[in-house]
C-alpha positions in Angstrom: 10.1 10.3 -0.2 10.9 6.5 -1.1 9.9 4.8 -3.7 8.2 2.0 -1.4 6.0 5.7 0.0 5.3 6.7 -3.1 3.8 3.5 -4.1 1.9 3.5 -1.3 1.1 7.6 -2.1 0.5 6.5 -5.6 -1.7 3.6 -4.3 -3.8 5.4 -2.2 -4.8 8.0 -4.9 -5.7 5.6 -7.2 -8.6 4.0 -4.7 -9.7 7.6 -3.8 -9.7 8.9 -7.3 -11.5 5.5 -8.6 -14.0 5.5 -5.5 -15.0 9.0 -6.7 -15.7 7.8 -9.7 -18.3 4.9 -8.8 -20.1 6.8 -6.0 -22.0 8.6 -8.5 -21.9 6.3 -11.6 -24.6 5.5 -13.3 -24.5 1.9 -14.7 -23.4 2.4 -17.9 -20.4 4.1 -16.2 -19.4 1.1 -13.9 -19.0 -0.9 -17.1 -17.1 1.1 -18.3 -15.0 1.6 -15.0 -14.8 -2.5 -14.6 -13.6 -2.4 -18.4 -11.1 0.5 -17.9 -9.7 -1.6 -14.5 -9.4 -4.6 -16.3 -7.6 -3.4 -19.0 -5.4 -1.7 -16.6 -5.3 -5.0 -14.5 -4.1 -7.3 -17.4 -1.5 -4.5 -18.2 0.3 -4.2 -14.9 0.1 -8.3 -14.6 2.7 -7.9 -17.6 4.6 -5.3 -16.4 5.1 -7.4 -13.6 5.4 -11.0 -15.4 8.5 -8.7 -17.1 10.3 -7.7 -14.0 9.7 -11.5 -12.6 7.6 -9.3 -9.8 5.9 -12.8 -8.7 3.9 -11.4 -5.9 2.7 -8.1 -7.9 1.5 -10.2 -10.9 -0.5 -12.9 -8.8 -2.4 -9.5 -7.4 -3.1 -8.1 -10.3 -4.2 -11.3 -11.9 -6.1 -12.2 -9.1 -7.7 -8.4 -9.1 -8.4 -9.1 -13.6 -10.4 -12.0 -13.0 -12.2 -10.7 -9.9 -13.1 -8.4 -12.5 -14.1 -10.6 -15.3 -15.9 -12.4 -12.8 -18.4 -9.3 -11.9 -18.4 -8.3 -15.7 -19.9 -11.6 -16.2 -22.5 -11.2 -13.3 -23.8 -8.0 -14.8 -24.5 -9.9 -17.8 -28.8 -9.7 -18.0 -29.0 -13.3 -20.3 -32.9 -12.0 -20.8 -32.8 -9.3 -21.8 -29.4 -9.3 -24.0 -30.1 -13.0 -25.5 -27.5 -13.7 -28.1 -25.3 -10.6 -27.3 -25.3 -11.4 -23.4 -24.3 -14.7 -24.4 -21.5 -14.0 -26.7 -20.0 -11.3 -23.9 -20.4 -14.7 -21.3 -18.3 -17.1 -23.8 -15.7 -14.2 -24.4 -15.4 -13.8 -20.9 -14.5 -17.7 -20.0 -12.4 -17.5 -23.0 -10.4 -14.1 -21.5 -10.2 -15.8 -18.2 -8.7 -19.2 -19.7 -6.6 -17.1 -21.7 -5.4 -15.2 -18.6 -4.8 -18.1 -16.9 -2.2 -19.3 -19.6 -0.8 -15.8 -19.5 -0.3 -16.4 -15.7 1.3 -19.4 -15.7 3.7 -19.0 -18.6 4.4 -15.4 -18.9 2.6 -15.7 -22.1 2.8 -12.3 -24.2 0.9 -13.7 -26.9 -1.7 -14.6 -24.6 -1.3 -11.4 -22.8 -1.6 -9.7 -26.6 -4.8 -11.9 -27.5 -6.8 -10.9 -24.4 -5.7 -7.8 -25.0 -7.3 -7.3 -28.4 -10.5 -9.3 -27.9 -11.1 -7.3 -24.7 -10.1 -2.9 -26.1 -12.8 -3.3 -29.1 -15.0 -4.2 -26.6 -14.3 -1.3 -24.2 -14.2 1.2 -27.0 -18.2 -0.1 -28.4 -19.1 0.2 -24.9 -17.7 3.6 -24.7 -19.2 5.1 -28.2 -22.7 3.8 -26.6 -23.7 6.4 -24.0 -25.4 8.6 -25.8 -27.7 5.5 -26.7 -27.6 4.6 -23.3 -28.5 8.0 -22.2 -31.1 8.6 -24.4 -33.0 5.5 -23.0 -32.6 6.6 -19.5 -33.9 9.6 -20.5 -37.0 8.0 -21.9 -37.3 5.7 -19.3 -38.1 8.6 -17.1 -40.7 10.3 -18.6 
């Protein structure tokens, strides 16, 4: 096998595996999947900013902010108030900051996103009980 069809092999069991996942996510669990792809997103843009893969890192760029960019739609400003509103302006900031990170193979910027955006993740992780528990009464 070559490496170019292993990518491809490698490729294609990364969208089956992931679309496994969403068809029966709840939505607590798509967060977390848009989170978990993000993360993932910003770290192969740097892989590839490092090997001056130019094409690879526009994609995965492109494929971070797509992300931000539905993470910031699910965003319920009513209902979540201040806390909605905080996630918005940390979501512009991550996408500037991306941005820099695009355009000048910035590691710090890289880094900074980085941090602002795992603490994040791992709260919204370490809720599901909480969130499970109102589903639960939701339905009763």
């Amino acid at each position: 096998m070559t490496y170019g069809s292993m990518r491809n092999a490698s490729a294609m069991y990364q969208e089956t595996n992931v679309r496994g996942k969403v068809e029966g996510a709840d939505r607590h669990q798509l967060t977390s999947l848009l989170y978990d792809g993000l993360i993932d997103r910003i770290t192969q843009a740097r892989g590839a900013a490092h090997r001056g893969d130019v094409p690879a890192k526009g994609t995965h760029f492109a494929r971070a902010q797509a992300i931000l960019i539905e993470l910031r739609g699910t965003l319920n400003h009513d209902a979540g108030g201040q806390l909605a509103t905080r996630l918005d302006s940390l979501y512009d900031y991550v996408g500037r900051r991306l941005l820099a990170a695009q355009l000048n193979n910035d590691d710090r910027a890289f880094d900074e996103v980085l941090e602002l955006l795992s603490p994040v993740r791992e709260a919204w992780q370490k809720i599901r009980p909480t969130f499970l528990a109102s589903q639960q009464g939701a339905a009763a």
